[in-house]
C-alpha positions as CSV (number, residue, x, y, z in Angstrom):
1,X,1.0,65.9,-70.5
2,X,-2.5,66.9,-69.9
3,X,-1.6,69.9,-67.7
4,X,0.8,70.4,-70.9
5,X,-2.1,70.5,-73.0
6,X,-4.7,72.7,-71.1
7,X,-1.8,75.2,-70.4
8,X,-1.6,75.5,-74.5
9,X,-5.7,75.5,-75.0
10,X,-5.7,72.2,-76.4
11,X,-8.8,70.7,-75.9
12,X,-8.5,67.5,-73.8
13,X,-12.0,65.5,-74.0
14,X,-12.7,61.8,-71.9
15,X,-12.4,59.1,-73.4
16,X,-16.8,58.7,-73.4
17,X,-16.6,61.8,-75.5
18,X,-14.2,60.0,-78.1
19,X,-15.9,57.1,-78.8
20,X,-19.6,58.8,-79.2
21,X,-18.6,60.2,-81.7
22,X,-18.4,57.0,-84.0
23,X,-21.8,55.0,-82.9
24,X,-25.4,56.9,-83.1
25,X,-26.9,53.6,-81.7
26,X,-29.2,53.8,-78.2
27,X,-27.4,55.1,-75.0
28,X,-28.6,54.8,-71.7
29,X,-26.5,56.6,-69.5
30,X,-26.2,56.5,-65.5
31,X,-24.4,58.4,-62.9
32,X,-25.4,59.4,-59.1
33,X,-22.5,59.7,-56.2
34,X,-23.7,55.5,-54.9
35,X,-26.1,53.1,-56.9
36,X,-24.0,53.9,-60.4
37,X,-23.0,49.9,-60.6
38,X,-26.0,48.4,-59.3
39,X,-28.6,50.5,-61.6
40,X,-26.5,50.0,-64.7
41,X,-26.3,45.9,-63.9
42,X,-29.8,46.1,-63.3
43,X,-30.4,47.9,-66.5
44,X,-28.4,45.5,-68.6
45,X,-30.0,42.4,-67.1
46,X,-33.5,43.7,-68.1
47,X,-32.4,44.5,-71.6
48,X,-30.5,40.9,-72.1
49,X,-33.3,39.0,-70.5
50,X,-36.0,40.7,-73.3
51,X,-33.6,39.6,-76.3
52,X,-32.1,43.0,-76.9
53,X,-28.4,42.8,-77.8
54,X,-27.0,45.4,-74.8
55,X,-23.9,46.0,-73.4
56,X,-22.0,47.7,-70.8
57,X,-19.8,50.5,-71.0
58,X,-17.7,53.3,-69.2
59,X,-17.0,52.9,-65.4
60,X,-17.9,49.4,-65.6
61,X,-16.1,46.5,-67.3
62,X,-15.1,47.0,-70.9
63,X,-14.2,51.0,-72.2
64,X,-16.9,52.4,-74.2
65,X,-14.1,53.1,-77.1
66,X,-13.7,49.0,-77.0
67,X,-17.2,48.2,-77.3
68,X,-18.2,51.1,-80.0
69,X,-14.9,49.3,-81.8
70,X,-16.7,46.0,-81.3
71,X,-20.0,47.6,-82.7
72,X,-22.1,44.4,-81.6
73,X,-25.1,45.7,-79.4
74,X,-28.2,47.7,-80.0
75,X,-27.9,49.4,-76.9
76,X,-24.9,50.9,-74.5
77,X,-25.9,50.8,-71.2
78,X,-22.7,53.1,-70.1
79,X,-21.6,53.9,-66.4
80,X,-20.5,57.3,-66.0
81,X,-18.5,58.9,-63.1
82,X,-17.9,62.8,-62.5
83,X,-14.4,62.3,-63.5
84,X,-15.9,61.4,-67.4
85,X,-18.5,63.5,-67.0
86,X,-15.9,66.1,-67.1
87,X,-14.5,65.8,-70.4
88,X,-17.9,65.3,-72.0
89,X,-18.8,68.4,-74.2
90,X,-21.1,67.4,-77.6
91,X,-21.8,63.8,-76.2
92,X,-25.6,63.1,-75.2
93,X,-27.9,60.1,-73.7
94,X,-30.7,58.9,-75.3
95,X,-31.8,58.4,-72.0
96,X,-29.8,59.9,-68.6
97,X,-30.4,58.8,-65.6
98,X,-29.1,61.2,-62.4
99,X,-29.9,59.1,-59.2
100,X,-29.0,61.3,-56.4
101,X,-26.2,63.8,-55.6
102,X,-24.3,63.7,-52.2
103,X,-20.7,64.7,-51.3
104,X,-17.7,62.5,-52.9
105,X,-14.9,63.3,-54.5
106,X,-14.7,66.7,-52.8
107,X,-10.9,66.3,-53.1
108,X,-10.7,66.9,-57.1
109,X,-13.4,69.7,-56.8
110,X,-11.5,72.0,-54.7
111,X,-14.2,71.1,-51.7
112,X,-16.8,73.1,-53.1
113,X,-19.8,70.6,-53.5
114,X,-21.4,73.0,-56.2
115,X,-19.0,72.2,-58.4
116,X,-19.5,68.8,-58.1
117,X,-22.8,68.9,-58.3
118,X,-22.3,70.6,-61.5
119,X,-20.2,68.1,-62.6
120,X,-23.1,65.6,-62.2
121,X,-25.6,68.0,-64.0
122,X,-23.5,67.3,-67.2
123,X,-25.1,64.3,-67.9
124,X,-28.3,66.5,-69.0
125,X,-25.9,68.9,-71.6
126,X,-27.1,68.8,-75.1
127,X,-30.5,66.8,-74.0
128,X,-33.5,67.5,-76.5
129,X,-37.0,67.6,-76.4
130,X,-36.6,63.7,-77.8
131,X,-34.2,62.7,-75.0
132,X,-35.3,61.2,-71.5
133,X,-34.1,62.1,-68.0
134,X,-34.7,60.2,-65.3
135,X,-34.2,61.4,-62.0
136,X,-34.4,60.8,-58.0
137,X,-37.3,63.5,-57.1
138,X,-36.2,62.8,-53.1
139,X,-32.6,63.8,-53.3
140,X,-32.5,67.5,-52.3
141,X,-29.7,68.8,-54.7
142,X,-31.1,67.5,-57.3
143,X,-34.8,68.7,-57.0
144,X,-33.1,72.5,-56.3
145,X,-31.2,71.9,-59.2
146,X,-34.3,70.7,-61.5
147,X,-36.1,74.1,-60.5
148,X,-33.2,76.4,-61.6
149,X,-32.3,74.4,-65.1
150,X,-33.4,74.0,-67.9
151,X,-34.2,71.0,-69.3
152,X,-35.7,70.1,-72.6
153,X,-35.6,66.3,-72.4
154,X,-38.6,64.6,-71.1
155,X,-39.0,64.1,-67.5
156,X,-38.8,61.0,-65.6
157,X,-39.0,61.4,-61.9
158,X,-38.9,58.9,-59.1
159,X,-40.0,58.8,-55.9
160,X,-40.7,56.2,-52.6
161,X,-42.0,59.6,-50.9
162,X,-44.3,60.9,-53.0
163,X,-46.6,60.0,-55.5
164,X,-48.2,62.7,-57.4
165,X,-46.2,63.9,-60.7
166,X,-44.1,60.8,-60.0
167,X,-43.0,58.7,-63.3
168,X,-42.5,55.8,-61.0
169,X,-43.6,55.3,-56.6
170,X,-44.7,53.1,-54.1
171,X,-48.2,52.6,-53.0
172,X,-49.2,50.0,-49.7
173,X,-45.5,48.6,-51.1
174,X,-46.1,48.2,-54.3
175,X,-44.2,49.9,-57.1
176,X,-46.0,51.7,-59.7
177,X,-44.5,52.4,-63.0
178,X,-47.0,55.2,-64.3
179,X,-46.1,54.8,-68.3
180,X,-48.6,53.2,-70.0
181,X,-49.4,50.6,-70.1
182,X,-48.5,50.3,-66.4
183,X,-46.6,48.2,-64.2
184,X,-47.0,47.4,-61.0
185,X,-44.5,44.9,-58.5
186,X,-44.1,44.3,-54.9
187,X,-41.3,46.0,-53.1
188,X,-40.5,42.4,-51.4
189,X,-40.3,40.8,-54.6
190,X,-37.1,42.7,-55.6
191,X,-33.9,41.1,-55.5
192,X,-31.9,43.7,-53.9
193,X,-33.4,45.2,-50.2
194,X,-32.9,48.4,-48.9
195,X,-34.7,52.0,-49.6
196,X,-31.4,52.5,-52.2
197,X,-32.0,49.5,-54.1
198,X,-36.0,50.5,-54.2
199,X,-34.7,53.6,-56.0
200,X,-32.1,51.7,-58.1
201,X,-35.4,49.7,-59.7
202,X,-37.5,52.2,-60.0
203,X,-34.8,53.9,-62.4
204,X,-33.8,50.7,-64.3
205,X,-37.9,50.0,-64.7
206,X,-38.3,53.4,-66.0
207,X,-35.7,52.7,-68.7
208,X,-37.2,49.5,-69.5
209,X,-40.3,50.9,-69.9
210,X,-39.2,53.6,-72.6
211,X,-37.8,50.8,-74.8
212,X,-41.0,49.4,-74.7
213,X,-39.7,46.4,-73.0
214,X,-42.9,43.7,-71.9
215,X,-43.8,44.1,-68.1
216,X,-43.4,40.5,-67.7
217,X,-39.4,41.2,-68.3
218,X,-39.7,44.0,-66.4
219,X,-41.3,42.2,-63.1
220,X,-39.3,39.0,-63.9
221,X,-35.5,40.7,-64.0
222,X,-36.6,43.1,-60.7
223,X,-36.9,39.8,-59.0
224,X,-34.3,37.5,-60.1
225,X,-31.1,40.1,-60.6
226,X,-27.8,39.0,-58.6
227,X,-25.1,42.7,-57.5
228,X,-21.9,43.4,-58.4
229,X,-19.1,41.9,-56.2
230,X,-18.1,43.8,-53.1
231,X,-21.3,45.6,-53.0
232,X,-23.3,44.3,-49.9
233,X,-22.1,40.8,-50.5
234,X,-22.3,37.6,-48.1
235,X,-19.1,36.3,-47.6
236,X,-19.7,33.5,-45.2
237,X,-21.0,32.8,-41.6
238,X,-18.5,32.0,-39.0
239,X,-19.6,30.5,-35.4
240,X,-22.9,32.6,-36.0
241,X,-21.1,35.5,-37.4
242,X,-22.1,36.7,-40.5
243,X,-19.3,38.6,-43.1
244,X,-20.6,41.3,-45.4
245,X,-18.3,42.4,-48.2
246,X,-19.2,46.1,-49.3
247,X,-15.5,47.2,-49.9
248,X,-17.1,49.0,-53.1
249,X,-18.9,51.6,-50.4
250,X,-16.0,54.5,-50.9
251,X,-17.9,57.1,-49.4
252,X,-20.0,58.2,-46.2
253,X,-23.3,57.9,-48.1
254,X,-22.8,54.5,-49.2
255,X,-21.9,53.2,-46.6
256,X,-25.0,55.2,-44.7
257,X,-27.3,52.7,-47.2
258,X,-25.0,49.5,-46.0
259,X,-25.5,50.6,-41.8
260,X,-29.2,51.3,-42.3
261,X,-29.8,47.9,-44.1
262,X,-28.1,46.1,-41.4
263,X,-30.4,44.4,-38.8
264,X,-28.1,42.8,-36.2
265,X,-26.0,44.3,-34.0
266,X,-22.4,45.1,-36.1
267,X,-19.1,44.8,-36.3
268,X,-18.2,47.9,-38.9
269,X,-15.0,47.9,-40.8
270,X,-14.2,51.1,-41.9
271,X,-11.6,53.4,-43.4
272,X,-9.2,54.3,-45.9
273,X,-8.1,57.5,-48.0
274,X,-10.3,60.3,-46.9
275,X,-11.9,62.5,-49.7
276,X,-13.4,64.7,-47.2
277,X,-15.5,62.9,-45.3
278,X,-18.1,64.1,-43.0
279,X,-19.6,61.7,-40.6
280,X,-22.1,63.3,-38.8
281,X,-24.5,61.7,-41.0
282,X,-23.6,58.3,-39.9
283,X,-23.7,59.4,-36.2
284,X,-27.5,58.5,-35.6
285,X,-26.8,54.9,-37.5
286,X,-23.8,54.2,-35.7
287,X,-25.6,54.5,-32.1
288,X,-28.2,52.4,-32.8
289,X,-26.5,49.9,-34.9
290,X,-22.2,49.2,-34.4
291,X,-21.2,47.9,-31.3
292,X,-17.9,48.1,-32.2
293,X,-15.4,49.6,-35.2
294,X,-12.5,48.7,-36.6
295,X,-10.5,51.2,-38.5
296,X,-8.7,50.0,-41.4
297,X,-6.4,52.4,-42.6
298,X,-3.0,54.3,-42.1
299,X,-4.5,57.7,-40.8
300,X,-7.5,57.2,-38.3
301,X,-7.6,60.0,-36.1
302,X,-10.6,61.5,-37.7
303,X,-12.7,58.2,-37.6
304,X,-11.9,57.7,-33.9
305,X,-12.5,61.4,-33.0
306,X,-16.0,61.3,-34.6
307,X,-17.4,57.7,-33.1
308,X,-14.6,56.5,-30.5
309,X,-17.3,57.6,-27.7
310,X,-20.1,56.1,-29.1
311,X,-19.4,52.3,-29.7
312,X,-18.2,49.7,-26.9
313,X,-14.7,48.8,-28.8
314,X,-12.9,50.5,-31.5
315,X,-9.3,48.9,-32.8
316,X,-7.0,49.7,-35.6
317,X,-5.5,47.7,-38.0
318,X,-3.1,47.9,-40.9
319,X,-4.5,44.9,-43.3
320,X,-7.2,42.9,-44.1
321,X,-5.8,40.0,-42.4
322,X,-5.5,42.0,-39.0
323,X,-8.9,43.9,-39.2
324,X,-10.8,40.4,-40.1
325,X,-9.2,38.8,-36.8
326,X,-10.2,42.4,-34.8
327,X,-13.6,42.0,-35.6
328,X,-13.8,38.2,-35.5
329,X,-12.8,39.0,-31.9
330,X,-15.2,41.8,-31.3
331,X,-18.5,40.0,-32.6
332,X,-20.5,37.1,-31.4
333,X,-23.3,34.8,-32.6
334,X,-25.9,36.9,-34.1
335,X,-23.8,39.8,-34.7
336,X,-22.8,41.0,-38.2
337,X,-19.1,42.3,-39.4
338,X,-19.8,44.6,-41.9
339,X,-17.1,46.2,-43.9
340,X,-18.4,49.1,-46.0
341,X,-15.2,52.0,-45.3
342,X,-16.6,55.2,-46.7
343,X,-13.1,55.9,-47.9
344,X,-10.7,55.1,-50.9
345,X,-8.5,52.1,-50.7
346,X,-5.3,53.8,-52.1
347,X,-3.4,53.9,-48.7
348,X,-3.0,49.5,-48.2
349,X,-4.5,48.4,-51.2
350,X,-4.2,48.4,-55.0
351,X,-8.3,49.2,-55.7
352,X,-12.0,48.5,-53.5
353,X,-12.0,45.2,-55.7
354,X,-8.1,44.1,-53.7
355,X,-9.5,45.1,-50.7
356,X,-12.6,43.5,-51.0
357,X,-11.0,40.0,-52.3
358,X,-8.3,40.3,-49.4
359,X,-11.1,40.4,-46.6
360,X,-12.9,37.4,-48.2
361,X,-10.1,35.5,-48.5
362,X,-9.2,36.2,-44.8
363,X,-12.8,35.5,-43.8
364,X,-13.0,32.1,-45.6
365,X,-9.6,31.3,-43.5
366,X,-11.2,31.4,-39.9
């Protein structure tokens, strides 16, 4: 029907495009290729802990048509993926928020990254000089991007590299929130570890910050804020094993944050539907941190041709059931099973959320 449509040059618009046009209340927007979930979470546990009446939309939970049908909050905090992104044309964010850029669904973009990057770079359309963006200044793309656009919304960058020009950085690990008045937290007091979920804050801080929200909140909701399920999640410890659930990792660079947070040596579940992977990126991790791999999927060759020489033991296995025994088998005490797959689910399970519930339940049976 929509090929039907298109063919005839009738416009076809997303569904976030729809519903915008019935609400002028607050949006805070957020899209990136990983940290999407998280950041918007983050975002809406900052908002609900100051009093404001927020809620979450888009690639997360309820449809944004629902809630603008609802018309309860003050402020949509909505989720936004390249594939909504796409049929956005007069829609705009208050505030946008682009937190980095690197290769995923190459599959639907004819494997030309540029035009997914592109795809990204619509959540600044129809910005104006009242409008905020807020933006990762280390992620490559997007800073060659920034220098060849246009952009009249106010600027918003972030940074754990660099600090000058930066809206928000780290100094001796402490984050600095440079909009007046100023907030300042240690990086140890946040919730969430890793370099990614450092960048995560500092864009949910910044968006707290331009609602004026007290830095008390601020400080107090960076340290007390709980993830999504299946994103980096402790599932249980077996015999000295520990089980990580990041089933929600559906691409390489996600799961290059899950390896590089890891600190034992790991068991690494991974796998799935390809979108056109590359793993040379994960090369480096995977020498220094799997000692084994299981492969958890119906086509594996290309998973086993690119780290097959480079870890101890590497298995196959066609369910959850089968790749939790593989690796239970693999690990020992003071080792960590990670499964974070860098690929879509589609080939043995319904959705990342099946596949992540049928690994925990398989984890808690051992």
């Amino acid at each position: 029907m929509v090929k039907k449509a298109k063919t005839l040059q009738i416009p076809v618009i997303s569904e976030i495009e729809f519903a915008g046009r019935y609400t002028h209340k607050k949006t805070i927007c957020i899209t990136g290729s990983n940290g999407k979930t998280t950041t918007t979470l983050w975002i809406h546990h900052i908002l609900k802990n100051a009093g404001l009446n927020a809620v979450t939309a888009g690639n997360i939970g309820e449809s944004f048509a629902r809630q603008v049908v609802e018309d309860l909050p003050d402020v949509y905090v909505i989720e936004l993926s390249s594939f909504q992104l796409d049929g956005m044309y007069e829609f705009r964010a208050d505030i946008a928020i682009l937190l980095n850029i690197t290769p995923d669904h190459l599959d639907r973009y004819n494997y030309e990254m540029q035009n997914y990057v592109n795809s990204k770079f619509r959540i600044t359309q129809n910005l104006t000089e009242n409008d905020w963006l807020i933006y990762n200044a280390d992620d490559p793309i997007i800073e060659k991007e920034m220098a060849e656009r246009t952009i009249l919304a106010k600027l918003a960058p972030f940074s754990i590299e660099k600090e000058e020009g930066m809206t928000a950085y780290i100094n001796n690990d402490q984050i600095i929130f440079n909009l007046k008045p100023s907030v300042t937290m240690s990086i140890h007091d946040l919730s969430l570890k890793g370099k990614h979920n450092v960048q995560n804050s500092m864009a949910s801080g910044i968006a707290a910050k331009i609602l004026e929200i007290r830095k008390e909140n601020i400080r107090e909701s960076l340290s007390d804020f709980k993830n999504v399920e299946h994103r980096l999640e402790f599932v249980a410890k077996v015999n000295g094993i520990e089980f990580i659930n990041d089933s929600k990792a559906t691409n390489v660079n996600s799961a290059w944050f899950a390896l590089e947070s890891m600190s034992n040596p790991t068991v690494w579940i991974v796998g799935g539907v390809d979108k056109g992977n590359d793993y040379d990126t994960l090369l480096p991790l995977v020498k220094d941190k799997v000692k084994a791999i299981v492969c958890l999927g119906t086509d594996n060759a290309k998973i086993i041709d690119s780290f097959g020489s480079h870890v101890e033991m590497i298995g196959e296995a066609k369910s959850a059931m089968e790749a939790v025994a593989m690796s239970y088998r693999f690990a020992k005490n003071g080792d960590t099973v990670l499964l974070s797959p860098a690929c879509a689910s589609f080939d043995l399970f319904e959705s990342y959320e099946d596949r992540g519930k049928q690994f925990k339940f398989c984890v808690r049976g051992l």
